[in-house]
C-alpha positions, 0 to 999 in steps of 0.5 A: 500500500505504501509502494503504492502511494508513493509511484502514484499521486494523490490525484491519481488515487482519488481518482481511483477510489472515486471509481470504487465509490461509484460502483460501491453506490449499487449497495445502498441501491440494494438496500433501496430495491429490497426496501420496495420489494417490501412495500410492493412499489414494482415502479420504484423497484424496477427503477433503482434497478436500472439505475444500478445496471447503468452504474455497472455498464459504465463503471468499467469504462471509468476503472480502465480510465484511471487505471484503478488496477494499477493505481489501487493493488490493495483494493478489489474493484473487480471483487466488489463489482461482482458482489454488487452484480450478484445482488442487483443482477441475481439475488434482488430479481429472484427475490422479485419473482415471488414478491411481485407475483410472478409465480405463487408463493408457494412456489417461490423455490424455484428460484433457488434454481437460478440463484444456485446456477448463478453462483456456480456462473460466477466463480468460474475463472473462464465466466468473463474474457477480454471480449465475451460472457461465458455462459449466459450472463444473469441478466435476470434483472431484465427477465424479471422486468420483461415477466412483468411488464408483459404479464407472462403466464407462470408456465412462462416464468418458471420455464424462463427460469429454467432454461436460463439457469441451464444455459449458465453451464453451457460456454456460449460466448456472449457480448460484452456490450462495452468490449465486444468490437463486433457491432460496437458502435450499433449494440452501444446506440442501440443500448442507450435508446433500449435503456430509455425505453426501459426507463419509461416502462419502469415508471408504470409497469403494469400499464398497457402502454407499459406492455406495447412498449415492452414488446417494441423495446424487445427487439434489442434483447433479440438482436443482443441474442443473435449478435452474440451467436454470430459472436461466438461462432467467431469466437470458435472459429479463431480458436480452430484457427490457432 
């Protein structure tokens, strides 16, 4: 710690824990989306939670731009990042399914499916490479979302849970919005417009506009899915070449 204070100036370490602080600020939002759980508000929920989200696509730009890696060698930003994501990406959205109805109390279980899956998906050391997710990525705060917003059926729900917590186990490399060079400059775009559009679904969930809305923003979820296919038979291909 103390080599480190020494080869960087004090401006360059602010600048690196201001970054950690910043992905640090997905706790307190943990707490604030549990807290609506509690009291039912789906808006609030799905609002905190796509606040978080935008924190986690943008707080590696912030960490390679100050180089906090370097900068700050005692201190995990990566470590801390995955506990924020586990929460916001896995745990708060499972807990999500029962509270907000989207299967029946007593059937609330099912969600140790996905948790369970999610955990093995994060530990494994290949889950992320310099380009990809390997393994479907959790986003479950997105299904949930999209469960709700357009009222799927229990068959829907318990199906989505299952197929995706398999899919975690099965190394499909996935974009990585943020460092995937295929399509980077349409996948961002296309993400920030995606993202308002979520944005305004959050606001009143169970409405019928919400609902339009929801199935017209699906095309960005669709066209993440086949990039990310024709992104891993590339991927496979370059291997085969090497």
């Amino acid at each position: 710690m103390a080599d480190s204070a020494a080869q960087h100036s004090f401006g360059a370490r602010a600048a690196a824990w201001s970054v950690h602080l910043y992905t640090a600020l997905g706790l307190p939002l943990a707490y604030f989306c549990g807290d609506a759980l509690v009291r039912g508000d789906a808006s609030a929920f799905f609002l905190l939670a796509t606040l978080a989200c935008f924190i986690d696509a943008t707080d590696g730009f912030f960490a390679r731009r100050f180089n906090v890696k370097e900068v700050t060698p005692e201190f995990s930003g990566r470590r801390l990042d995955d506990i924020v994501d586990y929460l916001h990406f896995v745990a708060l959205p499972m807990m999500a399914v029962p509270a907000l109805g989207l299967v029946p109390r007593e059937f609330g279980w099912i969600v140790i499916v996905p948790l369970m899956a999610s955990g093995y998906g994060f530990c494994q050391e290949r889950a992320k490479t310099d380009d990809a997710f390997v393994g479907f990525p959790s986003y479950w705060n997105i299904l949930v979302l999209y469960l709700y917003v357009l009222q799927a059926p229990m068959w829907v729900t318990v199906g989505s849970l299952i197929v995706l917590s398999a899919m975690i186990f099965i190394p499909i490399h996935y974009v990585y919005p943020s460092r995937t060079k295929l399509m980077m400059p349409v996948t961002v775009g296309a993400g920030f417009l995606w993202m308002f559009m979520v944005i305004a679904m959050s606001l009143n969930p169970a409405t019928a506009w919400a609902r339009q809305l929801g199935w017209i923003s699906m095309a960005y979820p669709v066209y993440y899915w086949i990039l990310s296919g024709v992104h891993h038979r590339q991927t496979q291909r370059r291997s085969a070449g090497a």
